[in-house]
C-alpha positions as CSV (number, residue, x, y, z in Angstrom):
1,X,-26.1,13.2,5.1
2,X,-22.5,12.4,5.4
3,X,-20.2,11.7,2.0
4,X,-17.4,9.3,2.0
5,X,-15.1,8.9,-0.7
6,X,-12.7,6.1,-1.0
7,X,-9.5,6.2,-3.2
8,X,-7.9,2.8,-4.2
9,X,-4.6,2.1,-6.6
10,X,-5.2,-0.2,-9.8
11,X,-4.1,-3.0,-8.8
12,X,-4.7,-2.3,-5.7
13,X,-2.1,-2.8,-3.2
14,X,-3.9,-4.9,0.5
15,X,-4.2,-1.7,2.2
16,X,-6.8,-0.4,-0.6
17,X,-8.7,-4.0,-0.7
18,X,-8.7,-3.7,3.4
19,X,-10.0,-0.3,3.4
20,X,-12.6,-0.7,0.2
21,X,-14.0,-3.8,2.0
22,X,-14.2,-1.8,5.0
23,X,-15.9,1.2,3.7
24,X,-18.6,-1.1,2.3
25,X,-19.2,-2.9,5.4
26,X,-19.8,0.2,7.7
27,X,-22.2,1.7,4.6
28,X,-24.2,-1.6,4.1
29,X,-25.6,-0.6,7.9
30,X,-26.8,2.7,7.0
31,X,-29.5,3.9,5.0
32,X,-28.6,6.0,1.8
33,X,-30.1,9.6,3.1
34,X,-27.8,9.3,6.4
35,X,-24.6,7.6,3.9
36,X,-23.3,7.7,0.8
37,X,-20.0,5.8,-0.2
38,X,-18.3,6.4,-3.5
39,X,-15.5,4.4,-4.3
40,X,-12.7,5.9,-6.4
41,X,-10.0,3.7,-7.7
42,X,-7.2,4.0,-11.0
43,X,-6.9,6.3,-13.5
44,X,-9.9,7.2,-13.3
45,X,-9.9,8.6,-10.3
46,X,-6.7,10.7,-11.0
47,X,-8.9,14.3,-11.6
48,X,-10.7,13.9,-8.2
49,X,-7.4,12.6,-6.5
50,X,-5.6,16.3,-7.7
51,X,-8.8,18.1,-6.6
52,X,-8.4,17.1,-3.2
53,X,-4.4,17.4,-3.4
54,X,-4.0,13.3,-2.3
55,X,-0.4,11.9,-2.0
56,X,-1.2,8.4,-1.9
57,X,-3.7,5.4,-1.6
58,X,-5.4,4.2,0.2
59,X,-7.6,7.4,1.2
60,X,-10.5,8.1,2.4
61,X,-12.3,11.5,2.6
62,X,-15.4,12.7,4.7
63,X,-17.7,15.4,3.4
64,X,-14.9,17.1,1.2
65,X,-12.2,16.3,3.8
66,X,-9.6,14.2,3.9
67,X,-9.2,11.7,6.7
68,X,-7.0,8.8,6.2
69,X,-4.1,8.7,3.5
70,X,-1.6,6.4,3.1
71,X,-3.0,3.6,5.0
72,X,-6.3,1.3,5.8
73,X,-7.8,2.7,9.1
74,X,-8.8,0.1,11.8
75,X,-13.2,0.4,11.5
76,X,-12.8,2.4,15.2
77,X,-10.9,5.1,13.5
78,X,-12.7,5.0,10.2
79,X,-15.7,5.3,12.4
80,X,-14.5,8.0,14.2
81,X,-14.2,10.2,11.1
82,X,-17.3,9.4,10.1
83,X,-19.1,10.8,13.2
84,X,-16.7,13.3,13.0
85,X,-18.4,14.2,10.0
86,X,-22.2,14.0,11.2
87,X,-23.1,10.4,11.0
88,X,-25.1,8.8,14.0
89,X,-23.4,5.7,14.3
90,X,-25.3,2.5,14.6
């Protein structure tokens, strides 16, 4: 099973909307033992943000590893991480 964890600002900024709406688009195609998305976003968020030593948003991190930061990945590259991280992409 492959984790991905999505940080967004509050408001969020179009990068975190791009990347949020991204995220659940790739997950809605996978079944919840091969993918699990947990969205992050705010205040909130601010204890697992410091545990993984984040800068800024939008982020994403796969299986305890961050990926993308400061920006909304194209769905290649997002994609990329994710089998990266073990996925079997459909």
């Amino acid at each position: 099973m492959v984790h991905l964890e999505v940080f967004s600002g509050d408001p969020p900024c179009a990068g975190c909307v791009a990347i949020v709406a991204l995220a659940e688009r790739i997950a809605a195609r996978y079944a919840a033992d091969e993918l699990t998305l947990t969205l992050y976003s705010g205040e909130s968020a601010m204890a697992k943000f410091d545990e993984y030593g984040l800068a800024c948003v939008p982020a994403a991190v796969v299986n305890g590893s961050i990926r993308i930061e400061g920006m909304c990945p194209t769905e290649a590259t997002l994609n990329n991480a994710l089998r990266e991280g073990g996925l079997c992409l459909k």
